[in-house]
Structure formats: C-alpha cells, structure tokens
N, C-alpha and C positions, 0 to 999 in steps of 0.2 A: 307650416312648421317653424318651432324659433329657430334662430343661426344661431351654429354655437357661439358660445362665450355672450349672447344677448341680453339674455338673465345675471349674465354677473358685473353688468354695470355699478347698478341700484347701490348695493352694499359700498360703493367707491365713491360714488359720485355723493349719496348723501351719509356719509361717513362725517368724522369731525375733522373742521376745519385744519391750517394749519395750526401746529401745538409747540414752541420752541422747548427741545430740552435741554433744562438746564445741569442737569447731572446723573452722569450713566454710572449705576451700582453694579458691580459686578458684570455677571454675564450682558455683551450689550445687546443681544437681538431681540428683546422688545422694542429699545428705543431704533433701532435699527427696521424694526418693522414700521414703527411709529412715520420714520420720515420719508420710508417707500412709500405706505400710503398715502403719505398728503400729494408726494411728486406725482404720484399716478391719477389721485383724483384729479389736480392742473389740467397734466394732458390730457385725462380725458373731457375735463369741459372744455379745454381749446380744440381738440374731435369734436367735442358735439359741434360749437360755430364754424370747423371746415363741410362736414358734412354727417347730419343725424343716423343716417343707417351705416357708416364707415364708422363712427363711434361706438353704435350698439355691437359689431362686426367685429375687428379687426382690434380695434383698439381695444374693445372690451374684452376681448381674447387675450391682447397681450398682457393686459391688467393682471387679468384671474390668475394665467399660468405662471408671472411672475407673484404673487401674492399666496398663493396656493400652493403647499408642499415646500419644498425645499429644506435645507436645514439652514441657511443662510450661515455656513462655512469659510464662502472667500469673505462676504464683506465683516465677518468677525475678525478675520484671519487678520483683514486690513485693519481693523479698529485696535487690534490686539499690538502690529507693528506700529500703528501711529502710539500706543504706549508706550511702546519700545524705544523709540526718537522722543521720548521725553512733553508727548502732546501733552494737553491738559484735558480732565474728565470733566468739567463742568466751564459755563459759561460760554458767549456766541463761538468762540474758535470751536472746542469741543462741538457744538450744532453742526457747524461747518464740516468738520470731519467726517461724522455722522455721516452728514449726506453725502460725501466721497465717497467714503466707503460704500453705502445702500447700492451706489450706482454698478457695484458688479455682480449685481441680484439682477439688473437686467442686460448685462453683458452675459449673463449663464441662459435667461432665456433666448435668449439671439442663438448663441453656441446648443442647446438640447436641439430647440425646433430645426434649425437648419441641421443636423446631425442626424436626427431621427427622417429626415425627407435621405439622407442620402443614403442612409442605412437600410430605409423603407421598413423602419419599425413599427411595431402594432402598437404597441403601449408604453408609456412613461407615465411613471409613479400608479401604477397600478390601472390607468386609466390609458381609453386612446389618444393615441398620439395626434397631434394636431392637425394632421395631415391626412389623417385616418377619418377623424369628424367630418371635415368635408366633403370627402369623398362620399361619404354614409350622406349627409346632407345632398349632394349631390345626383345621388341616386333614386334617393326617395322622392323625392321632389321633380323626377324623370326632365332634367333639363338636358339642353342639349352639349353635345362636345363630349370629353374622356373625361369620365369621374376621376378617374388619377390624376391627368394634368391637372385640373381645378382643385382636387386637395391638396396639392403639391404646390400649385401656384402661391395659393392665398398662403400655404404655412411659411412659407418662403417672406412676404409678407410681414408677417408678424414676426418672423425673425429681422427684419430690415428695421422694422418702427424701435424694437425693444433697443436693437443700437442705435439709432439718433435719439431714442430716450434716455438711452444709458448717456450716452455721450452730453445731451442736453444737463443731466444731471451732476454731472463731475464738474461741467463748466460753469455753471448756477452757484457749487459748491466752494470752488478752488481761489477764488478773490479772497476766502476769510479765512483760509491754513497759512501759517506763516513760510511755505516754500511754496507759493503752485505750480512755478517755472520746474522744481523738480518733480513734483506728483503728475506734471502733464507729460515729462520724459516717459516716464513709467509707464501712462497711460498707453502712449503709442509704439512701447512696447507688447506690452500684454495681448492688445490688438493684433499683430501682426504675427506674435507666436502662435497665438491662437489657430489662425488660419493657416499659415503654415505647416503646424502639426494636423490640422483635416486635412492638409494638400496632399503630406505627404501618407497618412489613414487610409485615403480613397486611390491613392498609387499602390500602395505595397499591393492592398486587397484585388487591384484589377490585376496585377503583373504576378499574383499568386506567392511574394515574397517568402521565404523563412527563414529569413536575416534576424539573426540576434540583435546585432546594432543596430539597424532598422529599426527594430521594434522598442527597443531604449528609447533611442530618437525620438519617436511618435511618443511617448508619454513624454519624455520628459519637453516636448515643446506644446503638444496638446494637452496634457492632463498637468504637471507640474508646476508650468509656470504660470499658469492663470487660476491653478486652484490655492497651489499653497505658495510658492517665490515671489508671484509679484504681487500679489497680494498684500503681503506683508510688508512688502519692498513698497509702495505704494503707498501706505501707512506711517513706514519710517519714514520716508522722502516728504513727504508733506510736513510732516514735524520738523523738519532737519537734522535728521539722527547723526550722531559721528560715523564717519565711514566705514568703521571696523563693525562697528551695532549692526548697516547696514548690510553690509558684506557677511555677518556672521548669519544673521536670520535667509539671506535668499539663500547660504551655502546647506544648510538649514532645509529650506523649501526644495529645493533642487534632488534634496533625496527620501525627504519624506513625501514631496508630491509626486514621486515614481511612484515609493512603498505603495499611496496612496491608489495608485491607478494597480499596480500588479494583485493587491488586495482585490480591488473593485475584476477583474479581470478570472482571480478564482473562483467568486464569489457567484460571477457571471457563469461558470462553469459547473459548478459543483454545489453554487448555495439554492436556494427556492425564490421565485419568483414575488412571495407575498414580502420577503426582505430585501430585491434588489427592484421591485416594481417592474420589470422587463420580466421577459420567458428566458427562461435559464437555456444555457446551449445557441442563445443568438449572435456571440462573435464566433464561434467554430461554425455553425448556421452559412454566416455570410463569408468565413474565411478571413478572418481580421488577422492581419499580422502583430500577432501578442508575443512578449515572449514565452508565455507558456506552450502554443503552437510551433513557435519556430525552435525551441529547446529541443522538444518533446519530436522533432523528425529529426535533429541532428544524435540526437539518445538512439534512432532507430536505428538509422545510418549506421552509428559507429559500431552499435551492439548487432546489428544484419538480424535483424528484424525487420523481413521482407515483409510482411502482411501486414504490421504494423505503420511500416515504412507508406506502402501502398493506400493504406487505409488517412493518413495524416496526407499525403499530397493531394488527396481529394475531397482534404477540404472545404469546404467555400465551392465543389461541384457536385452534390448530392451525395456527400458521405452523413452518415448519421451523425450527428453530434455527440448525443448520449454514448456510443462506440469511441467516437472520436476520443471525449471526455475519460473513458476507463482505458484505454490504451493510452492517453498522457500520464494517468495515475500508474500503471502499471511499468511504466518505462522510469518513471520515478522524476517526472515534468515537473508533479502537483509539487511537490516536495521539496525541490531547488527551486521554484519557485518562491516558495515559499519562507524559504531559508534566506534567501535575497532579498525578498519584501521586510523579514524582522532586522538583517544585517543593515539595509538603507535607513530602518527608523531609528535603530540605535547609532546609528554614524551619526545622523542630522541632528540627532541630540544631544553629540558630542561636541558638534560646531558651535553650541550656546555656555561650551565652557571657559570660563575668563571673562565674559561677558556681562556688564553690569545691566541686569535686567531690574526692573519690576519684579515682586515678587508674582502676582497674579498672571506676567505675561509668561513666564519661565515653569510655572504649572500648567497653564495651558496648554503650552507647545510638546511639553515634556508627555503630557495624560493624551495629546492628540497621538503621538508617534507609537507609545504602550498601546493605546488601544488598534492601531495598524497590527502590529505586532501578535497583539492575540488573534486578531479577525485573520492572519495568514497561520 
C-alpha cells in the first residue's frame, strides 16, 4: 500500500527550480505560492539525504497539505501589512518579504493538523484528516499496536516538521527586510498566542465552559491573532511602518479576526459541509466553547427555558447537534451572533480611518471585513 502523502512528492521535488520574483501585480498569492514551492522542494531534498522513506512520508505529507487548499489568507494578510509599512513590490527586498510572509502557510499547517488530532476530526478541506489517513493506513496494512495512537502520532509529526519549516523559513527570509529584529518580535508572538488560544480551546471544552468571555478569549488569541492581527503586524514591522500604521491595522485585526472566527463558528453550525470542508454540527458535536453556545444557554437561563436550557448543557455529552443548532436559532443565539460578527467588521474598519494607506491595501482590508459581514 502507498503511505500517504508518498505520491505527492514527485510534483515538488521535480517542480521548477528556484525563480526570484521581481514584481508582485496585484493580488500576491501566486507569487506567494511561487516561493512556498521552491522552500518545500529544499526541504524536501534535504529529507530525501536524512532519510528516503521519512521523505516520501512525513515530509511529503507536510508538503502536499501545505500546498494543497488553503486560500493563503494570513500570508496575503502579511504581504498586504508589509504594503502598509511602506515595503516595496519589486526587487530582492520585495523577494525577501515574499518569503516571510509564505512562511505562515506552514505555520497554519502546524496549527489544522495539530487541531484536528485534538479535536479527533474526520475531515479537513473536504478530505480526511491527517490523522485519519494513517489510521486507515494502519489498519489495512493489520500492523501491530492502536491504529489511533499511530495516526495520531505521525499527524503530530507533521504538525512539528511544518513549524521548524515555518520557522526555517522566516529565518532564511528576515536578513533581507529592512527591520527583522521587529518581524522576529512578531514572530514569537504569534507563536505563543497561537498555542495559548488551543490551550485555552481544549480547557473550556473539557471543564464544559459557557463563558462569554471565555469564548471571546479563545478567538481572539486562537483565531484573530495569527489569522488576521499579526499577520498583518508582521508585514508592517518588517517594513518599519510608523507606529500609528501599525497600531491602527492589528486594532484592525483584533476585531475582524473575531468577526472572522464567529463567521467560521455559524457557518460550522448552520452552513453545509461542501463550503466549510468539515461536517457541519462538529463544534456543538464536541462541545466547543463558542460564543454562539455560551450566548445561546445564558438566552435559556434568562428566558427559563428549561428544555432548552437542559438540551445546551449537554452539549459536547450526546446531545444532538442539529437540536442543539435549532434551539440556539430559536433562542435568537444565531442572530446576536451574528449581529456581533458584522458590528466587529465594521469597527475594524473604522480603525483604518486617518490612516495613510495604499490604495490597494485599504480595499483589501475594507472588501475582507464586507464580505465577514455578509457571510454572518
């Protein structure tokens, strides 16, 4: 049987060389893909010389899932704030940047893969979860030991490689941005909010929370700051934006990268599974402390709606979801939800006022936040 991700070396390793670009038009995630690929072919011929089936394996797993899907979001978001700090779009800096930026395309694979082992999710982006593959792998192949621990091990794994790649690759990049001393500040923040926000994800969910601020918390250290604040922040600081620039875009990210998550959160609820690539119903499923959960019992509470009440603390312990989900609509959860999610994008877009932007960066941020706004 192949392992997975074995077959998706090939296309990487004899892909083209590397390609410097000299000048990014418009939207950047072409060239953004352009210099993921070359970093990933590297690693993976420095795997093949540690060792040839750890290559075809692991590495070439991290490859694919970083390469494959995504909408490459933060590292725009980064490319988008190093406009903002006055970078430049062509020549070696611009290249430089580039590759900063790319490297939170495998800081995002580090953060799914580990996510989805603690979540013990079936599928990401419409496809099983990495964790899932091996297990299946493990099974068929009747080896010995827990087919769970072994798909759980290795996804663990490949979430480990993607950050010493990520990391390998900001550090490759940061000698040729005119600030690195501030884009590496950045760096080790994002890093630790990151984990932080699952630390605190995997606590609320065990201890059964239905904390409002709790559940703020959790986005905005797990979902905001590494999708849209530092991001961005990240981009300016390598440039060396004025402080205000700075300071106006994370204040900026800080509440369209909530909107962001409470969006991704109804969407998970109440949208379809061929648009969110996961099965709809799997954070009421596992009991996640959203604020659409935690609203939506403190709605029961007040209004003594016992059955509904009853039905929301059991959560995350065999209550249906699909129930769950039409008693948060019926309590009128969806709805303040959702009313929060469009008030956060149009606030964060009110922190970009007075602010000498680009024109291209200030359409960007402005068409990201509208379009939160319609999807709640």
């Amino acid at each position: 049987m192949t392992r997975p991700g074995e077959a998706d070396i090939e296309p990487v390793l004899n892909g083209p060389g590397a390609l410097r670009i000299h000048h990014v038009h418009g939207d950047p995630r072409p060239a953004l893909d352009q210099v993921l690929r070359d970093h990933l072919r590297r690693r993976l011929l420095g795997a093949e010389q540690t060792d040839p089936e750890f290559a075809a394996g692991t590495a070439a797993q991290t490859a694919a899932f970083t390469l494959e899907g995504g909408k490459r979001l933060r590292s725009s978001l980064a490319w988008w704030g190093w406009r903002a700090g006055g970078g430049p779009v062509s020549g070696p800096v611009a290249h430089h940047a580039l590759v900063a930026c790319a490297s939170l395309e495998l800081l995002q694979t580090c953060a799914l893969v580990h996510d989805d082992v603690m979540d013990g999710s079936a599928t990401r982006r419409g496809a099983p979860c990495v964790h899932r593959r091996h297990e299946d792998e493990h099974r068929e192949n009747a080896w010995s030991g827990e087919a769970r621990r072994y798909g759980e091990s290795l996804a663990v794994l490949v979430g480990d490689l993607a950050l010493a790649w990520a990391d390998d690759m900001l550090a490759e990049a940061l000698p040729g941005v005119p600030r690195p001393e501030a884009g590496r500040a950045v760096w080790r923040e994002i890093r630790t909010e990151m984990i932080a926000g699952q630390y605190l994800d995997v606590r609320g969910q065990a201890r059964g929370s239905r904390s409002e601020s709790l559940a703020l918390r959790i986005d905005r250290l797990k979902t905001a700051s590494y999708t849209v604040e530092r991001p961005l922040h990240l981009g300016a600081a390598m440039a060396g934006a004025p402080p205000a620039v700075a300071e106006a875009l994370r204040s900026y990210g800080r509440d369209v990268g909530v909107a962001f998550q409470l969006a991704d959160d109804l969407a998970g609820a109440y949208g379809d599974s061929g648009s969110t690539g996961k099965p709809v119903g799997d954070d009421l499923l596992e009991g996640k402390t959203t604020l659409l959960l935690a609203l939506g019992t403190r709605l029961a509470r007040e209004s003594g709606d016992t059955a509904g009440l009853d039905l929301l603390e059991r959560v995350g312990a065999g209550a249906d979801p699909a129930e769950a989900a039409a008693v948060l609509e019926g309590l009128g959860a969806r709805e303040r939800v959702a009313e929060h999610c469009r008030g956060l994008a149009a606030r964060g877009v009110s922190h970009l006022d007075g602010i000498d932007l680009p024109e291209p960066v200030r359409d960007v941020l402005a068409g990201l936040a509208a379009r939160l706004g319609e999807a709640a």
